[in-house]
C-alpha positions in Angstrom: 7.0 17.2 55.5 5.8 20.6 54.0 8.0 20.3 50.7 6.2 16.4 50.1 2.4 17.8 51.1 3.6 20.7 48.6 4.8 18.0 45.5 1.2 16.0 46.4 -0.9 19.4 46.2 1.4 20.4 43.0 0.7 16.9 41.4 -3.7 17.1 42.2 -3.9 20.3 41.1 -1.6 19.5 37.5 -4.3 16.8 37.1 -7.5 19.0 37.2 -7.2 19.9 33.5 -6.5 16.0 32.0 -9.7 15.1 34.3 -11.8 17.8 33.0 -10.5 17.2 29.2 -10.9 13.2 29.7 -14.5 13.7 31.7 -15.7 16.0 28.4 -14.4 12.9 25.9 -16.4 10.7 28.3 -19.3 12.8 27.9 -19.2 13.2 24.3 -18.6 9.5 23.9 -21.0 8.7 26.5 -23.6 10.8 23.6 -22.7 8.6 21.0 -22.9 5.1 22.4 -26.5 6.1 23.6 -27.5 7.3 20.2 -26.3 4.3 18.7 -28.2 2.6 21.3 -31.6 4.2 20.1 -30.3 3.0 17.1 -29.8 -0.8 17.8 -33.3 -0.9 20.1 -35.1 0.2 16.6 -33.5 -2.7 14.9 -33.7 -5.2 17.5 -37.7 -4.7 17.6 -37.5 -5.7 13.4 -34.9 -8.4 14.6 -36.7 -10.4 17.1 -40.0 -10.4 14.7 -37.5 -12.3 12.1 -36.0 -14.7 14.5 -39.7 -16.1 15.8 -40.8 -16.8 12.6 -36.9 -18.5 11.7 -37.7 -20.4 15.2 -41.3 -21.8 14.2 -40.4 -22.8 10.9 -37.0 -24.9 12.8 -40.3 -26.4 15.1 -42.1 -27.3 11.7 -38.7 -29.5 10.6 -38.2 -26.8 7.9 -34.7 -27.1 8.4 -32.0 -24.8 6.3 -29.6 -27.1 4.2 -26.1 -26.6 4.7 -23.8 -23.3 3.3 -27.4 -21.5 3.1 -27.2 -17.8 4.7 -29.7 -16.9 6.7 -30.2 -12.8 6.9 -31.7 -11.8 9.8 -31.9 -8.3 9.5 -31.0 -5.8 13.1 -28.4 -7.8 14.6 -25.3 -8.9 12.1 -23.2 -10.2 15.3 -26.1 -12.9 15.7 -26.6 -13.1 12.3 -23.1 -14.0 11.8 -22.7 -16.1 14.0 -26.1 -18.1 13.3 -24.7 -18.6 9.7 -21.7 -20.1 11.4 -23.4 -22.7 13.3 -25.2 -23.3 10.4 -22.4 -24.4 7.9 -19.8 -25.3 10.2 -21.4 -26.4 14.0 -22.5 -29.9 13.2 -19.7 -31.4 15.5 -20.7 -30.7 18.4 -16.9 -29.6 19.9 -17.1 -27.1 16.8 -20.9 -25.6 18.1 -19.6 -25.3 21.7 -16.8 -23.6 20.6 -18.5 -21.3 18.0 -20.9 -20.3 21.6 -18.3 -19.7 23.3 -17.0 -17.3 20.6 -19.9 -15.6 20.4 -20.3 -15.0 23.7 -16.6 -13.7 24.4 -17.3 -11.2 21.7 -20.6 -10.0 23.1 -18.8 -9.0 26.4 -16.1 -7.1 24.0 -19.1 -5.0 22.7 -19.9 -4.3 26.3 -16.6 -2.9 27.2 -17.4 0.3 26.0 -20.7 0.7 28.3 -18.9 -0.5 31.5 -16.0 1.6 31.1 -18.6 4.5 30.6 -20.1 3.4 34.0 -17.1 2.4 35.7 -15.1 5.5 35.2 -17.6 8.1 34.8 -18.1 8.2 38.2 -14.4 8.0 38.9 -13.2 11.1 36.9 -16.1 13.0 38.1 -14.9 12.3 42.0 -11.5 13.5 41.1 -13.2 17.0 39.7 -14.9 17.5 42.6 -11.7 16.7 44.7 -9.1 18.3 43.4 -10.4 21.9 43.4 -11.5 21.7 46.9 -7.9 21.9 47.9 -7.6 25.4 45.9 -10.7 26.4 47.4 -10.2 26.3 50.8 -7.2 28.4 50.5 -9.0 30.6 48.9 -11.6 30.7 51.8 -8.9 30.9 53.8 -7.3 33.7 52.5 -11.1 36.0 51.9 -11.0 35.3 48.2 -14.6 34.4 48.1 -14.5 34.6 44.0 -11.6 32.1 43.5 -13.6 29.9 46.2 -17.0 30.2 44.0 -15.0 29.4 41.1 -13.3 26.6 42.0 -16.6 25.5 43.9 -18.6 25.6 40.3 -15.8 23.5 38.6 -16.2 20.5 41.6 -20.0 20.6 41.4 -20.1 20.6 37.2 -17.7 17.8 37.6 -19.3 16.4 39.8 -22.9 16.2 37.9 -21.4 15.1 34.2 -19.4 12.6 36.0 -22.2 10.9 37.3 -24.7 11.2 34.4 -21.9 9.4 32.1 -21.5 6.5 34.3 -25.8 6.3 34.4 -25.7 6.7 30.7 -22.9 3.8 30.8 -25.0 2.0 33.0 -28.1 1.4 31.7 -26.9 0.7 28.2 -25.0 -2.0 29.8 -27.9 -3.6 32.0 -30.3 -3.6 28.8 -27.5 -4.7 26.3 -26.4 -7.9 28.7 -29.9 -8.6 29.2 -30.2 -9.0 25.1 -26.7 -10.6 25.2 -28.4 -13.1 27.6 -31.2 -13.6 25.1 -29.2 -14.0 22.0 -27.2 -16.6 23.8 -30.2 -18.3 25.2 -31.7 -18.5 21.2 -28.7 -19.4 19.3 -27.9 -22.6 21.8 -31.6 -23.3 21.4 -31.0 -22.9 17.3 -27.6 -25.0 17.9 -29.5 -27.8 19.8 -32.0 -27.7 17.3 -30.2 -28.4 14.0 -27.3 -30.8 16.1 -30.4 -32.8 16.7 -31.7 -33.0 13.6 -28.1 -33.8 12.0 -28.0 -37.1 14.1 -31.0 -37.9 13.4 -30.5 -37.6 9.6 -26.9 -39.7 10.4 -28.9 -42.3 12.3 -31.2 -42.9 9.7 -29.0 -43.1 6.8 -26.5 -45.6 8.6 -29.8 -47.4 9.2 -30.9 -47.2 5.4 -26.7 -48.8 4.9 -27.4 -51.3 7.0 -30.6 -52.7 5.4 -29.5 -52.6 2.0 
């Protein structure tokens, strides 16, 4: 029993340094997604001006003709997909499919912020863990300085565990609440311009049929 408690304390403690060296990736990363988020709230603000004024003039029957790109400026996964819709969605099997597309690759680009919140959290737990072990043996034995250290290492793990996975988590809650939105405008746009294609159909077998 004392050799397998001795492999398990041998095996926590090996993993103390991978944690701390995967937590401070996490941390940097975590840095760099919420820069990019500044970023993409910037643009978004330009974006959403664009799209109300593409929306009123769809209201108005100013319809764009077909292979014609739209550039909506401060979101190219939208835009890209608008332009799709555009020259290729007027089946309606083809639209639904080109939705669903878009909306598979919007939870891709949220990968990144889950995993921040998921696992932040989760490496930070370990960091605290894993040096209590060593420090209770250091209490144990009256080595109050390798208890303090190991003490500082499980609190500072602790505290950038958990401000990753809040970093992770609000990125994600505001970035599926545009997700939401984008989906909600381009099945609106889709609707739209398949509407106004059967129309156009309708009335030119109508205009055949007469003459």
């Amino acid at each position: 029993m004392t050799d397998i408690t001795n492999i398990l304390y041998w095996i926590s403690t090996g993993l103390l340094i991978p944690v701390i060296v995967v937590l401070l990736i996490y941390f940097i990363r975590s840095l760099i997604i919420a820069g990019g988020f500044v970023g993409s709230y910037i643009n978004r603000l330009n974006f959403m001006k664009q799209l109300a004024v593409f929306e009123d003039e769809l209201k108005q029957g100013n319809f764009p003709e077909k292979n014609e790109e739209i550039k909506l400026k401060g979101n190219s996964l939208f835009n890209h997909h608008l332009n799709k819709i555009i020259n290729e969605g007027h089946d309606e099997l083809v639209g639904e499919k080109l939705l669903a597309d878009f909306e598979i690759v919007c939870e891709k680009d949220l990968s990144s912020a889950k995993s921040l919140a998921r696992l932040g959290p989760m490496l930070g737990l370990m960091g605290t863990l894993i040096p209590m072990g060593p420090a209770l043996v250091g209490l144990a034995a009256g080595d109050i300085s390798s208890m303090a250290q190991n003490m500082q290492v499980a609190f500072s793990t602790t505290v950038v565990g958990l401000l990753v996975g809040a970093i992770g988590y609000l990125i994600q809650l505001i970035k599926q609440r545009w997700f939401v939105e984008d989906m909600n405008n381009l099945e609106f746009i889709y609707q739209y311009l398949l509407k106004n294609n059967t129309s156009n159909t309708y009335k030119n077998e109508k205009k055949e049929t007469v003459s």
